[in-house]
C-alpha positions as a Markdown table, in Angstrom:
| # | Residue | x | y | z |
|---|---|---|---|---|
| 1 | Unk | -20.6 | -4.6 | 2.2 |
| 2 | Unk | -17.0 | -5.7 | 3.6 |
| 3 | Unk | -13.7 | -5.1 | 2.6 |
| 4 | Unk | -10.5 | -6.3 | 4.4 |
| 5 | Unk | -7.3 | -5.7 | 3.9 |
| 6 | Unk | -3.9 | -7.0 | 5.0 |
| 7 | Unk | 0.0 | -5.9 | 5.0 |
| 8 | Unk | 2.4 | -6.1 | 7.3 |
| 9 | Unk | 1.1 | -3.0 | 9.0 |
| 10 | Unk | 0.1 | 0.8 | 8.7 |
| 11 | Unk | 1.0 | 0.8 | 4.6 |
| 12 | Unk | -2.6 | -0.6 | 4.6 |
| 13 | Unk | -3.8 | 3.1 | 5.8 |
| 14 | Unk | -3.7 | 4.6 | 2.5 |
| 15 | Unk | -6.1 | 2.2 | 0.4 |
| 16 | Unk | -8.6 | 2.1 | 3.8 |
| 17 | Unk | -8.8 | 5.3 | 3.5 |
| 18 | Unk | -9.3 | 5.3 | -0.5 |
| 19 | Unk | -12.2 | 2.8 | 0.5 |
| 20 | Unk | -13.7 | 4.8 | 3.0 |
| 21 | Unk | -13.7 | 7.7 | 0.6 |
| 22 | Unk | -15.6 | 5.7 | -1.9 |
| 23 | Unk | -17.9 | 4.0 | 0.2 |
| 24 | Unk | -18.2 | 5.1 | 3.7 |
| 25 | Unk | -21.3 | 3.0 | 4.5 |
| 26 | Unk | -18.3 | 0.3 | 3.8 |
| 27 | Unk | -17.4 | -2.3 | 7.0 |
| 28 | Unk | -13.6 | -2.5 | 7.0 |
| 29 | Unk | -11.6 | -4.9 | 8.3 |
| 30 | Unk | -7.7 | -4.2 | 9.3 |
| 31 | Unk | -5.6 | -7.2 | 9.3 |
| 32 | Unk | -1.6 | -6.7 | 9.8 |
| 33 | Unk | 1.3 | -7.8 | 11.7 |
| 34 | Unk | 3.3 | -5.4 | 12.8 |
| 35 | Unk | 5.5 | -7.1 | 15.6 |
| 36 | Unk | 7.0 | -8.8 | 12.3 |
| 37 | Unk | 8.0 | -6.2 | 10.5 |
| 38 | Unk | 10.0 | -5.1 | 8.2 |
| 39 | Unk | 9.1 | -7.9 | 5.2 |
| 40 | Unk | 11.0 | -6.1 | 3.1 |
| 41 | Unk | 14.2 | -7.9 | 3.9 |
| 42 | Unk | 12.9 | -11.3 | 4.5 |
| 43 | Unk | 12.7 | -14.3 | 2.1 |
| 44 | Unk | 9.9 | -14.5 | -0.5 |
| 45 | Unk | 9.0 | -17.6 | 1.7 |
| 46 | Unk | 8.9 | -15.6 | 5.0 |
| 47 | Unk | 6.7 | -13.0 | 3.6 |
| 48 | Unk | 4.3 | -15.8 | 1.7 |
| 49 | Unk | 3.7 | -17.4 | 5.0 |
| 50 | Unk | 3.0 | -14.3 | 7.4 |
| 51 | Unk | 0.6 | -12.7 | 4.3 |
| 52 | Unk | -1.0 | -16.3 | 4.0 |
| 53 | Unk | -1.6 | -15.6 | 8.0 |
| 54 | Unk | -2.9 | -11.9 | 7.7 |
| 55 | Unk | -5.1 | -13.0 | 4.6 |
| 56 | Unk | -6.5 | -15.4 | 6.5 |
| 57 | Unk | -7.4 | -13.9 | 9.4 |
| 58 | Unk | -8.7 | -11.6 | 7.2 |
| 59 | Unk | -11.0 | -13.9 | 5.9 |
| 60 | Unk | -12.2 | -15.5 | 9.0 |
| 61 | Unk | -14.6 | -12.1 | 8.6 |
| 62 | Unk | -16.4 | -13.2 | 5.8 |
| 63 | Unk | -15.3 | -10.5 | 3.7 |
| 64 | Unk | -17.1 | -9.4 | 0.1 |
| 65 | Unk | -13.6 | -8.8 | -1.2 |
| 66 | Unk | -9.9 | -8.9 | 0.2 |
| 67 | Unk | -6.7 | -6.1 | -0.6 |
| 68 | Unk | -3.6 | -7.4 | -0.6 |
| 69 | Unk | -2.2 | -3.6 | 0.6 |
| 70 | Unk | 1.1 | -4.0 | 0.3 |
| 71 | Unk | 3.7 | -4.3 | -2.7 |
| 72 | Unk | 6.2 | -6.6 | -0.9 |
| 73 | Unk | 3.3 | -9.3 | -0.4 |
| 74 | Unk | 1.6 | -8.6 | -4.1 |
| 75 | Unk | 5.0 | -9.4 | -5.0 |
| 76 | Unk | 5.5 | -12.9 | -3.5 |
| 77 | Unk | 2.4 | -14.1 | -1.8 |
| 78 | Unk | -0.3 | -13.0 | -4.2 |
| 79 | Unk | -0.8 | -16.4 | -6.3 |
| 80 | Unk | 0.1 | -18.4 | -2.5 |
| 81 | Unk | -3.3 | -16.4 | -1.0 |
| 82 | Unk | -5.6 | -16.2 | -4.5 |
| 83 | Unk | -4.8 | -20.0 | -4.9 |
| 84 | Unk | -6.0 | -20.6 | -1.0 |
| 85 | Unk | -8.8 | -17.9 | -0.7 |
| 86 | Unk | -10.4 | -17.4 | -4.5 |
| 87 | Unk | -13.0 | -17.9 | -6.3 |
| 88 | Unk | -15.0 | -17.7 | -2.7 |
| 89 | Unk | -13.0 | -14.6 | -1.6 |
| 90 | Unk | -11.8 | -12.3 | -4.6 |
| 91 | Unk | -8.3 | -11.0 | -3.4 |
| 92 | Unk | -7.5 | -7.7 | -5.6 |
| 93 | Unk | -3.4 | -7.6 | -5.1 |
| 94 | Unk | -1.3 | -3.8 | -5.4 |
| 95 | Unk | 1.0 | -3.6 | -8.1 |
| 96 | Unk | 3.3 | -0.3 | -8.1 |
| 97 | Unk | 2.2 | 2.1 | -10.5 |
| 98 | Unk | 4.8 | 1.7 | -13.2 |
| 99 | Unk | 2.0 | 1.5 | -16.5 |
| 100 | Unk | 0.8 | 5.0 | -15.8 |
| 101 | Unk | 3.6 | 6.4 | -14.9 |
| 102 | Unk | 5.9 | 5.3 | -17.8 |
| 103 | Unk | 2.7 | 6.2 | -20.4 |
| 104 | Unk | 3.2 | 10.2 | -19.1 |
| 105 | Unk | 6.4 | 9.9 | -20.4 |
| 106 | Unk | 10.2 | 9.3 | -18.4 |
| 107 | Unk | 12.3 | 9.9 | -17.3 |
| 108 | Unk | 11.0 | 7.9 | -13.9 |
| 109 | Unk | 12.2 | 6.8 | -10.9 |
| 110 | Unk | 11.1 | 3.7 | -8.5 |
| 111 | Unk | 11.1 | 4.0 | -4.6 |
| 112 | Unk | 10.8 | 0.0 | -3.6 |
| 113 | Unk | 11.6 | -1.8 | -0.3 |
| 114 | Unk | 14.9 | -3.5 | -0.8 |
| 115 | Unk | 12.7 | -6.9 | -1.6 |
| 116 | Unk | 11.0 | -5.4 | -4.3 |
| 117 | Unk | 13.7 | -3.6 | -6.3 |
| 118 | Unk | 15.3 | -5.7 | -8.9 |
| 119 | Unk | 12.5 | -8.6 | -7.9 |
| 120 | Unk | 11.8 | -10.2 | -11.1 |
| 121 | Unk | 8.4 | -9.3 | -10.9 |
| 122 | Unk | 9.3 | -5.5 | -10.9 |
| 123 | Unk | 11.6 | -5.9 | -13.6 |
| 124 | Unk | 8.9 | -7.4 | -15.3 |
| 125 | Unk | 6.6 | -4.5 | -15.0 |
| 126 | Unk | 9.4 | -2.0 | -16.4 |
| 127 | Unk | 10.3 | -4.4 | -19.1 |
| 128 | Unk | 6.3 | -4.9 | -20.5 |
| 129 | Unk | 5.0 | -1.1 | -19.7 |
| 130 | Unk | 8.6 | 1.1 | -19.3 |
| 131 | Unk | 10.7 | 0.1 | -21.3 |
| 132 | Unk | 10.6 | 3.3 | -23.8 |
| 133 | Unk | 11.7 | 5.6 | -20.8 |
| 134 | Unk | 14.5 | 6.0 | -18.4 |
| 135 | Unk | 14.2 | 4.1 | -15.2 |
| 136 | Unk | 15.5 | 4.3 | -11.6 |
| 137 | Unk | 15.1 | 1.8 | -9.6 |
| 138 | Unk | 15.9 | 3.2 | -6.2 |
| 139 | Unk | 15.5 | 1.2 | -3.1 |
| 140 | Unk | 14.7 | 2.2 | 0.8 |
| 141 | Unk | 16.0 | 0.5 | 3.3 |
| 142 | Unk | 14.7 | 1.9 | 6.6 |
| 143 | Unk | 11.6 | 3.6 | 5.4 |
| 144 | Unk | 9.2 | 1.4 | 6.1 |
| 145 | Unk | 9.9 | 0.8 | 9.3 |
| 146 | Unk | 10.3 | 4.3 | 10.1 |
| 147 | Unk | 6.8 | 5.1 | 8.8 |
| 148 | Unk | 5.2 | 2.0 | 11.0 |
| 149 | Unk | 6.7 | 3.9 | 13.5 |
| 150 | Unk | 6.2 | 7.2 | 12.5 |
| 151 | Unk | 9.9 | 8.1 | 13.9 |
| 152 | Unk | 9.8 | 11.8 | 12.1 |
| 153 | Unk | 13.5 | 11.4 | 12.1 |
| 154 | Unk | 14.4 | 8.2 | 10.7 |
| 155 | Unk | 12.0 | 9.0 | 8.1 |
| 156 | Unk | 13.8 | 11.9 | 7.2 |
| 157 | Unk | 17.3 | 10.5 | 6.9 |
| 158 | Unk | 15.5 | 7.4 | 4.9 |
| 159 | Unk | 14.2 | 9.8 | 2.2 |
| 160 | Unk | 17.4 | 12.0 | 2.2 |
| 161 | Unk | 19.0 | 8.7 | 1.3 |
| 162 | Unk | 16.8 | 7.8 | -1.4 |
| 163 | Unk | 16.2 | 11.5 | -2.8 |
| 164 | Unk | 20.0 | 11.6 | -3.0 |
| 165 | Unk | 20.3 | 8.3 | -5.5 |
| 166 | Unk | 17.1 | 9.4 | -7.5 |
| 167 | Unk | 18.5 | 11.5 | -10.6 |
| 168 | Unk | 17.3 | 15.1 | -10.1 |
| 169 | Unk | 15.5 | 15.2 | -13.8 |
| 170 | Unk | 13.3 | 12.7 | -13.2 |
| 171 | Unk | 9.7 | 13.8 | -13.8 |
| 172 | Unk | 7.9 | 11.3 | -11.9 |
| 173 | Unk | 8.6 | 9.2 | -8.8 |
| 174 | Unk | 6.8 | 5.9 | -8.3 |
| 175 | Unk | 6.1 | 4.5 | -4.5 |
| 176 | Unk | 6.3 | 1.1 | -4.9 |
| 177 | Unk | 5.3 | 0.3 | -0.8 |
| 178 | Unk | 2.4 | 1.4 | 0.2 |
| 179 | Unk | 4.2 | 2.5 | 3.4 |
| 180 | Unk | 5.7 | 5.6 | 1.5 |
| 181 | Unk | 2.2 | 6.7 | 0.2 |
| 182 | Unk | 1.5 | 8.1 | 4.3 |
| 183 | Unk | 4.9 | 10.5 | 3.5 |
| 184 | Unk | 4.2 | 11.3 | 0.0 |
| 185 | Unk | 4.3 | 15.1 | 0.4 |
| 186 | Unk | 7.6 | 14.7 | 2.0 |
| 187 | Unk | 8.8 | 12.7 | -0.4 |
| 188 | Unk | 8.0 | 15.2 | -3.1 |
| 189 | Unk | 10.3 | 18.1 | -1.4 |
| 190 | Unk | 12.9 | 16.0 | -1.0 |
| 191 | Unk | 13.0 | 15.2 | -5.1 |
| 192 | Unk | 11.6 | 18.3 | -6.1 |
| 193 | Unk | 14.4 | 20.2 | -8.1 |
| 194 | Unk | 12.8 | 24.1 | -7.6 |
| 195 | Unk | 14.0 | 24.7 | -11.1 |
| 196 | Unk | 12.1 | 21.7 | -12.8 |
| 197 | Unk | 8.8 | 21.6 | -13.4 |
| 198 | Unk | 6.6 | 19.5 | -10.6 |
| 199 | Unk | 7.1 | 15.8 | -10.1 |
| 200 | Unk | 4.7 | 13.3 | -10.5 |
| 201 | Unk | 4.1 | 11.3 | -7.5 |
| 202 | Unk | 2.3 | 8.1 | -8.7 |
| 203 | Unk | 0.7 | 5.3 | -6.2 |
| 204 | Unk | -2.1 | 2.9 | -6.2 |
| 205 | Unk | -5.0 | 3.4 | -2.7 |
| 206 | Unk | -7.4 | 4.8 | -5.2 |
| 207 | Unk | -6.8 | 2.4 | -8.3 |
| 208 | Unk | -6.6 | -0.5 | -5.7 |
| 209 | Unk | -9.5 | 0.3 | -3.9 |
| 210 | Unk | -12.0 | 1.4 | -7.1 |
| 211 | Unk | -10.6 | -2.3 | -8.4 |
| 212 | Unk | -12.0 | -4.1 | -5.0 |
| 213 | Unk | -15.6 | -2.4 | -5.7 |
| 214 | Unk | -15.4 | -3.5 | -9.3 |
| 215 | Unk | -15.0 | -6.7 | -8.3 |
| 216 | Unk | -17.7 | -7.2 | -6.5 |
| 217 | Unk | -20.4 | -5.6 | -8.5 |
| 218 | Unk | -20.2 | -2.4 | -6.7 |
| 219 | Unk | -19.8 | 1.3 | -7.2 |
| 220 | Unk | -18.3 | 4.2 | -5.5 |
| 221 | Unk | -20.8 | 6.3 | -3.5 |
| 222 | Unk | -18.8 | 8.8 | -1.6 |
| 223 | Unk | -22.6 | 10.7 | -0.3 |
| 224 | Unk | -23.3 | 7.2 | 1.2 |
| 225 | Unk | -24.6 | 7.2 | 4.8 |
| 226 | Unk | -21.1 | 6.8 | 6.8 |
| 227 | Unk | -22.1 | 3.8 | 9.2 |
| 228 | Unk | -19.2 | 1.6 | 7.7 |
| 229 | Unk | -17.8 | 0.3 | 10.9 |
| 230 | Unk | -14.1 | -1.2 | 11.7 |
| 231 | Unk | -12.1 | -3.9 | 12.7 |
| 232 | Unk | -8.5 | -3.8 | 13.8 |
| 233 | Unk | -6.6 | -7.2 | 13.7 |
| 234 | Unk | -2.7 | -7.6 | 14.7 |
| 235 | Unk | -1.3 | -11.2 | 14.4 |
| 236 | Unk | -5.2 | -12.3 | 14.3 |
| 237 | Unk | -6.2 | -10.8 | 17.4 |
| 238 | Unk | -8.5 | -7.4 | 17.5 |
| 239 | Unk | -7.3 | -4.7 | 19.0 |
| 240 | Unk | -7.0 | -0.7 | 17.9 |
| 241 | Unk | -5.4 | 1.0 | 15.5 |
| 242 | Unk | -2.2 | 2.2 | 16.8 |
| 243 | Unk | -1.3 | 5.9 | 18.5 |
| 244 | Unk | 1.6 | 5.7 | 15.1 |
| 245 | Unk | -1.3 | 4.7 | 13.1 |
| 246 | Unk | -3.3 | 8.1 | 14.2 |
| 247 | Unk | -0.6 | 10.1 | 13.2 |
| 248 | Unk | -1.5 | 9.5 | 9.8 |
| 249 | Unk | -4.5 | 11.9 | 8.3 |
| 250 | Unk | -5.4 | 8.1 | 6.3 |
| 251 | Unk | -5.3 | 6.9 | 9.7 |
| 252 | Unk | -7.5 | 9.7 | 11.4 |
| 253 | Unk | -10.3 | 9.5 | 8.2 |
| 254 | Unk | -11.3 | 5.5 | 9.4 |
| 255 | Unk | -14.5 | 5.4 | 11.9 |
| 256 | Unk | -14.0 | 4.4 | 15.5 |
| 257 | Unk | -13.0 | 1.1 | 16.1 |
| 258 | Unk | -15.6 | -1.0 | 17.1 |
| 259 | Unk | -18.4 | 1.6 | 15.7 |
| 260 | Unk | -21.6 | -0.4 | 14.5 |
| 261 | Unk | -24.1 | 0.4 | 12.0 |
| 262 | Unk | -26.9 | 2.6 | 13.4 |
């Protein structure tokens, strides 16, 4: 079994990860572009073209299924790539987690890249599954970048920045890139009011990932043998995972580059 995914760099890390967990006699393929980051503030034909490129390259590995891991492309390149690669290739596509959020009740609040928040398709998603609870759309400028990078200090002053226009009653944050899912816990202390009760942190690796094996007829099987092996691709090209990329605990749980099946 194969699964590839593709963003426009480490925000793939988290639903790897959730793959691995699942299925660690899983091959995974790695396909970003990091040298063209951010997306978020490019044009929705600028992101459908380099996606269209990762999802590609992607494919060139014959992959059982294909993640779209990243909210920016799921928002504009999603029909471009299923259109191109599907039925042959099912492409699953990450869709912030606004539905389960809004059904444990509001008031909620909606970390996005600047391209995402107040996207029609985002306001679609609040208007068809929020719409009986208090929404916030707050966007990031800066995070992403910061967490490709993982600058410890840019990322701070990016959340202090968001924290600060998120409304301190909210009960449950959404992370609408899949960027911010590597800094959730740091997320949740800078939104956590000490004299409210816990918030809610909602994402989508796991949902994302449990989707791709659903897909293709499979099932989670965490005991599995862990011989899954690894390819990195930047721009097409293999390569390694990056020594930002390692940072990450998602980063650190993937095998070896390059390790084979026994």
């Amino acid at each position: 079994m194969k699964i590839a995914l593709m963003d426009s760099g480490n925000g793939l890390l988290a639903a790897a990860a959730a793959v691995h967990r699942l299925r660690p006699d899983a091959d995974l393929v790695l396909s970003s572009d990091p040298a063209s980051m951010p997306w978020g503030p490019r044009t929705p034909e600028d992101v459908t073209e380099r996606a269209l490129a990762c999802a590609r390259a992607a494919a060139a590995h014959r992959p059982d299924a294909l993640i779209i891991a990243c909210n920016t492309a799921s928002v504009h390149a999603l029909a471009a790539i299923r259109a191109e690669l599907e039925p042959e290739l099912p492409v699953i596509g990450t869709v912030p987690a606004i539905k389960p959020a809004a059904a444990d009740g509001g008031p909620i609040a909606i970390w996005a890249t600047p391209a995402t928040t107040g996207s029609p398709y985002q306001r679609g998603l609040i208007r068809d599954f929020a719409s009986h609870v208090e929404v916030t759309e707050v966007p990031c400028p800066g995070l992403a970048d910061a967490v490709q990078r993982a600058d410890t200090d840019a990322i701070e002053i990016a959340v202090k920045a968001a924290a600060a226009a998120t409304p301190r009653h909210v009960r449950g944050v959404v992370l609408g890139c899949t960027h911010y899912e590597l800094v959730a816990e740091r997320i949740r202390a800078a939104v956590q009011d000490p004299s409210q009760p816990p918030i809610e942190l909602y994402h989508s690796a796991t949902a994302v990932a449990a989707q791709a094996l659903r897909r293709i007829g499979a099932y989670p099987a965490p005991d599995a043998e862990p011989s899954g092996s690894l390819t990195v691709l930047f721009g097409g090209r293999e390569t390694e995972l990056e020594p930002a990329s390692l940072t990450y605990a998602e980063g650190r749980s993937l095998p070896a580059v390059g390790a084979a099946r026994p």
